[in-house]
ROKOL-532883 format. One record per residue (C-alpha): x, y, z; residue number from 1; residue in one letter. Coordinates in Angstrom, 3 decimals. Layout:
<pts>
{{X Y Z} NUM "A"}
...
</pts>
This chain:
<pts>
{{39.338 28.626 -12.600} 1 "X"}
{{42.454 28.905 -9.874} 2 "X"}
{{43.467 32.718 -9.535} 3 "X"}
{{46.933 31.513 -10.539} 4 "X"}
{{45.898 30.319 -13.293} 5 "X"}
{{43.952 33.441 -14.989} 6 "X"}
{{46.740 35.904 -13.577} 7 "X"}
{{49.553 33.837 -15.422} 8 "X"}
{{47.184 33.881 -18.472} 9 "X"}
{{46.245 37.081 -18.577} 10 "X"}
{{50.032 38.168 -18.025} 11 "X"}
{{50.662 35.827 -21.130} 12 "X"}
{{47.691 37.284 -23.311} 13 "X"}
{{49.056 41.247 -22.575} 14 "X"}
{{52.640 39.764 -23.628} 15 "X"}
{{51.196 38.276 -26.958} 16 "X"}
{{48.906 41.450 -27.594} 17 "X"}
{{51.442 44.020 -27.292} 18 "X"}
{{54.223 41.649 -29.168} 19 "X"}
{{51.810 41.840 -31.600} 20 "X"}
{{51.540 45.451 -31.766} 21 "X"}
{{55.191 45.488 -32.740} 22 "X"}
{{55.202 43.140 -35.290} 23 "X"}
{{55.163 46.069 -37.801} 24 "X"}
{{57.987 47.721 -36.244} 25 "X"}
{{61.256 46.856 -37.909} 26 "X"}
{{63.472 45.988 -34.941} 27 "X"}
{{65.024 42.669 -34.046} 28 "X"}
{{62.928 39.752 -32.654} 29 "X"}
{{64.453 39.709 -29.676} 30 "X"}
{{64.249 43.322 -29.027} 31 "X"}
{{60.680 43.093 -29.820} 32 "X"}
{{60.248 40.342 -27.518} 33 "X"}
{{61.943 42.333 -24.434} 34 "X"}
{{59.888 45.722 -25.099} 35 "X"}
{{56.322 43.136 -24.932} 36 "X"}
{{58.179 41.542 -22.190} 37 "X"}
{{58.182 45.190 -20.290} 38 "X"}
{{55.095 46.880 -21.635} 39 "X"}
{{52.861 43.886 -21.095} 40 "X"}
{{54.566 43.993 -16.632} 41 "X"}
{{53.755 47.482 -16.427} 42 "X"}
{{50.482 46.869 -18.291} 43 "X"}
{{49.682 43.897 -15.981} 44 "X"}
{{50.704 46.193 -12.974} 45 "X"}
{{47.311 48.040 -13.444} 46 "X"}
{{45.134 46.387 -15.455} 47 "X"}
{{45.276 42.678 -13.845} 48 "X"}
{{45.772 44.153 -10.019} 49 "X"}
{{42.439 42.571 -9.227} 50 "X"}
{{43.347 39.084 -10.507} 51 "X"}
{{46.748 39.540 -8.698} 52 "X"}
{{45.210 40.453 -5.534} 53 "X"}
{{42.665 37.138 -5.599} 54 "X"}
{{46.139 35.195 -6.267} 55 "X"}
{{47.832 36.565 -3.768} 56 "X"}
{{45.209 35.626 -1.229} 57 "X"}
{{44.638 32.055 -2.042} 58 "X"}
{{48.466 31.783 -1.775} 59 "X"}
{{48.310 33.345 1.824} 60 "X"}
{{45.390 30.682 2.750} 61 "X"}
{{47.491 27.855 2.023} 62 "X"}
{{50.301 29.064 3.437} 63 "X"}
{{48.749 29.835 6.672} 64 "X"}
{{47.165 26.251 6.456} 65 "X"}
{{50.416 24.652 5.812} 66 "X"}
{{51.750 26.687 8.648} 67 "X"}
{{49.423 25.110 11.018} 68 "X"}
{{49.482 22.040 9.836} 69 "X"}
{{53.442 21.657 10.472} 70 "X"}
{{53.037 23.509 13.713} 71 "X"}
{{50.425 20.474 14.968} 72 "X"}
{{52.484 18.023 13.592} 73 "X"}
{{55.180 19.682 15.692} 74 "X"}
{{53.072 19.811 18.904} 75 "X"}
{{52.431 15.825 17.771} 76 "X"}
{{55.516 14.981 17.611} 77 "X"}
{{56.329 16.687 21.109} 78 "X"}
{{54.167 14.153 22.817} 79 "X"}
{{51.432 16.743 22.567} 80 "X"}
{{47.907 14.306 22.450} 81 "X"}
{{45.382 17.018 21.658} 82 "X"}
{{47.100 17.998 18.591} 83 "X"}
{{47.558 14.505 17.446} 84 "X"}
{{44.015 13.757 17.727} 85 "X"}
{{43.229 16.903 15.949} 86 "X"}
{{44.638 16.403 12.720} 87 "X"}
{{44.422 11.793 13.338} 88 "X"}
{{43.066 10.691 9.943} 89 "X"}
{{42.449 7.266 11.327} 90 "X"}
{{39.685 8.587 13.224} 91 "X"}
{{37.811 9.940 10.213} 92 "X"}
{{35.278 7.624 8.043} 93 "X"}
{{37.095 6.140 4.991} 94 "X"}
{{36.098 6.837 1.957} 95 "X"}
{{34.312 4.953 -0.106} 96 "X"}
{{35.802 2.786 -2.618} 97 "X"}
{{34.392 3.279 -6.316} 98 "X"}
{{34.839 0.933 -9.354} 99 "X"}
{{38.055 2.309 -10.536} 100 "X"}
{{39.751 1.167 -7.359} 101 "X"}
{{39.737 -1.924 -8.659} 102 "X"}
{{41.501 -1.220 -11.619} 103 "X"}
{{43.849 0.582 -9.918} 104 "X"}
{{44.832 -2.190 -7.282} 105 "X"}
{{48.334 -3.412 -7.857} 106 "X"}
{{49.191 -7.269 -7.630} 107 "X"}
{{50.364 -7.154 -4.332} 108 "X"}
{{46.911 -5.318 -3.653} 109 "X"}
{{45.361 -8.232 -4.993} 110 "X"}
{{46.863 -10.880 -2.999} 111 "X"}
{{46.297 -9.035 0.041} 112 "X"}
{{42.630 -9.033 -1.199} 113 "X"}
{{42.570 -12.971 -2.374} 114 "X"}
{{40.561 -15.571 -0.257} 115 "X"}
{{42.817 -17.153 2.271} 116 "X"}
{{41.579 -21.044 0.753} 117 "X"}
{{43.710 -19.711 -2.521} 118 "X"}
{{46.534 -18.934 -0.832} 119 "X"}
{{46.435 -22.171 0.940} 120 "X"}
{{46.474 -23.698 -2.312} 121 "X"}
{{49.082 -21.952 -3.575} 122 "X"}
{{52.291 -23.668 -4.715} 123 "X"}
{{55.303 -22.715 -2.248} 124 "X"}
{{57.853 -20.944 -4.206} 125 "X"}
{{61.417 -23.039 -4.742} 126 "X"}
{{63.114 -20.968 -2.277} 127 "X"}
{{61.246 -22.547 0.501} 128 "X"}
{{61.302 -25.439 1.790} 129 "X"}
{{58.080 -28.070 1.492} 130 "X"}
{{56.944 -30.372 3.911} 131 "X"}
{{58.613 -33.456 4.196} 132 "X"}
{{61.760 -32.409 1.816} 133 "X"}
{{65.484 -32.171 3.166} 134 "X"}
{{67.331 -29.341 3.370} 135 "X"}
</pts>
């Protein structure tokens, strides 16, 4: 599971334990609700700093990958050819296609994909002109 993921969830499971630890209290919901709100941040503070720290991390890897990514494309873009060959995806293997790329193709996929002795066959549509007709 994505550190982001089990930081925001165990930030949302402090906030629903300690709400619920002042349901017997006889204040107003919403005054409930800000106390959990407060108690379960300082709460969180200590007791998920671990979780935080993992999230914090992965967030710092893909910003520094984004970061170099737009500073290649940059260098790219600059007429640089190392860095365009770097990060060329036409140079790496395709992948391969699996059965649901079929169902997936659009029509205009399709077409693309038809034999050319079909499209030869095809009727022309009425916007253009046929052999042999005046226009």
């Amino acid at each position: 599971m994505s550190p982001a993921v089990k930081y925001t969830l165990g930030r949302l499971g402090l906030f629903v334990v300690v709400f619920g630890l002042l349901t017997p209290v006889p204040l107003n919901f919403l005054v409930k609700a800000m106390i959990a709100l407060l108690a379960s941040a300082a709460f969180s503070y200590f007791l998920l700093a671990k979780w935080r720290n993992e999230m914090a991390e992965q967030l710092g890897t893909v910003a520094e990958r984004r970061t170099a990514e737009k500073d290649r494309l940059r260098a790219a873009l600059a007429g640089d050819e190392a860095a365009a060959a770097a990060g060329d995806r036409a140079a790496e293997p395709a992948p391969t296609a699996d059965k649901t790329d079929k169902l997936k193709a659009t029509p205009a996929d399709r077409v693309e994909a038809a034999p050319v002795d079909v499209l030869e066959d095809a009727p022309a549509s009425k916007n253009e002109a046929t052999p042999g007709s005046k226009s």
